[in-house]
C-alpha positions in Angstrom: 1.8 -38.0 -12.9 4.9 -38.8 -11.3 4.9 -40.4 -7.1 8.2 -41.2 -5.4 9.7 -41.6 -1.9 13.1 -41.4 -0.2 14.3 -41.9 3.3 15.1 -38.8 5.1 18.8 -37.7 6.2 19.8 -38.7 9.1 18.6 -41.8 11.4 16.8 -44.3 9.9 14.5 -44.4 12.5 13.8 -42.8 15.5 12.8 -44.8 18.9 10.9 -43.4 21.5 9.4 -45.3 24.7 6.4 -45.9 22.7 6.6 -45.9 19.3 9.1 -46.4 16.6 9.2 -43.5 13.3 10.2 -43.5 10.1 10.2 -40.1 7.6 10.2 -40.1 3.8 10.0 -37.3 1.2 7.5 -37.9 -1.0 7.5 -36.3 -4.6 4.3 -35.8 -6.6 4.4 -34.3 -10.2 1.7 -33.3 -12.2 3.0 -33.7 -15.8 -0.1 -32.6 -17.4 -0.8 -28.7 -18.9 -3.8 -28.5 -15.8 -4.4 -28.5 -12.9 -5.0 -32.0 -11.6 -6.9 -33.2 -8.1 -5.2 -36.4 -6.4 -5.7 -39.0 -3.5 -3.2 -40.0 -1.6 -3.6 -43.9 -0.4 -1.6 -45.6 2.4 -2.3 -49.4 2.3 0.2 -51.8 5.6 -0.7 -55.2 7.4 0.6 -53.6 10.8 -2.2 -52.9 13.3 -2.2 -49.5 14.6 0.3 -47.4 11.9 0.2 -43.9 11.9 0.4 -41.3 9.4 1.0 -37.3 9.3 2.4 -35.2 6.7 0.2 -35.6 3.7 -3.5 -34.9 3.4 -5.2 -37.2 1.7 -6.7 -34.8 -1.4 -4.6 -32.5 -2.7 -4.3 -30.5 -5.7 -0.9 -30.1 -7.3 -0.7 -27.2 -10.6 -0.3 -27.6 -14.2 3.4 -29.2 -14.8 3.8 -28.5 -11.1 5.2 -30.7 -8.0 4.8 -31.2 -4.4 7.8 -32.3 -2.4 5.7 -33.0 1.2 7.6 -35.0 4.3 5.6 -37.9 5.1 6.1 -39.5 8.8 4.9 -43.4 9.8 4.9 -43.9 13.6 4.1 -47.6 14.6 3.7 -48.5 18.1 6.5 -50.6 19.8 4.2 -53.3 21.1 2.7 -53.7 17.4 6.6 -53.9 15.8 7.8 -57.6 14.7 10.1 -56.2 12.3 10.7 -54.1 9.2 7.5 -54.2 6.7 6.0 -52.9 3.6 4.2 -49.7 3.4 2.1 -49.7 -0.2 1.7 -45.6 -1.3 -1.3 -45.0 -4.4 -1.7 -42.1 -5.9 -4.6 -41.5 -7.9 -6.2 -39.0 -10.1 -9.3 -38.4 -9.1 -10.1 -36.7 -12.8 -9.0 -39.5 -15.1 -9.0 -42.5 -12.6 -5.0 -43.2 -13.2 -3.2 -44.1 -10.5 0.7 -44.6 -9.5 1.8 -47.0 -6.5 4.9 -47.7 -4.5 6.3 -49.7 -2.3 8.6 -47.8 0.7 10.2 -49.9 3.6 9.4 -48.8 7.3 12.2 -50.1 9.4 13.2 -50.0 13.0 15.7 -51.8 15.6 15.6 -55.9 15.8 12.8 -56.5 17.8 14.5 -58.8 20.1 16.2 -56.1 20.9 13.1 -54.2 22.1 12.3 -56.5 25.0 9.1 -56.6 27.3 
């Protein structure tokens, strides 16, 4: 199995009044001849991070791939700064897992006031 993630075009980040969202592309590929089940996990410190894009089981088909868009919102008054988000993907069939590390950014948060 293969698991990556890129930015999406455009902003970096978007800003609203109450949260601050980041959007990556995530590609899985299933390199084996069958049908394989897998687990998404999403493993940050921050308090309050939230997810949409991706459900957490998924199968993907024999030497198949899943391009999915995967969006983090974290909440303003949460933000210090620019942090790690830790992706796993496992197999649920032969217990192998895959991990990555992706960057959610935002503005400097001295920017963002009270």
């Amino acid at each position: 199995s293969h698991l990556s993630a890129i930015r999406m075009r455009g902003a970096p980040f978007f800003l609203s009044e109450t949260h601050i969202r980041n959007q990556f592309q995530v590609r899985i590929i299933n390199k084996s001849n069958h049908t394989a089940e897998f687990e998404l996990g999403i493993n940050s410190e921050t308090e309050g991070l939230l997810t949409s894009g991706l459900d957490e089981s998924f199968e993907v088909e024999a030497l198949g791939e899943i391009l999915q868009t995967l969006v983090f919102q974290c909440p303003i008054d949460e933000y210090e700064g620019g942090f790690p988000i830790h992706l796993t993907l496992n197999n649920t069939e032969t217990d192998s897992s895959k991990s990555i590390s992706i960057s959610f950014i935002g503005p400097d948060p001295r920017l963002l006031g009270d």
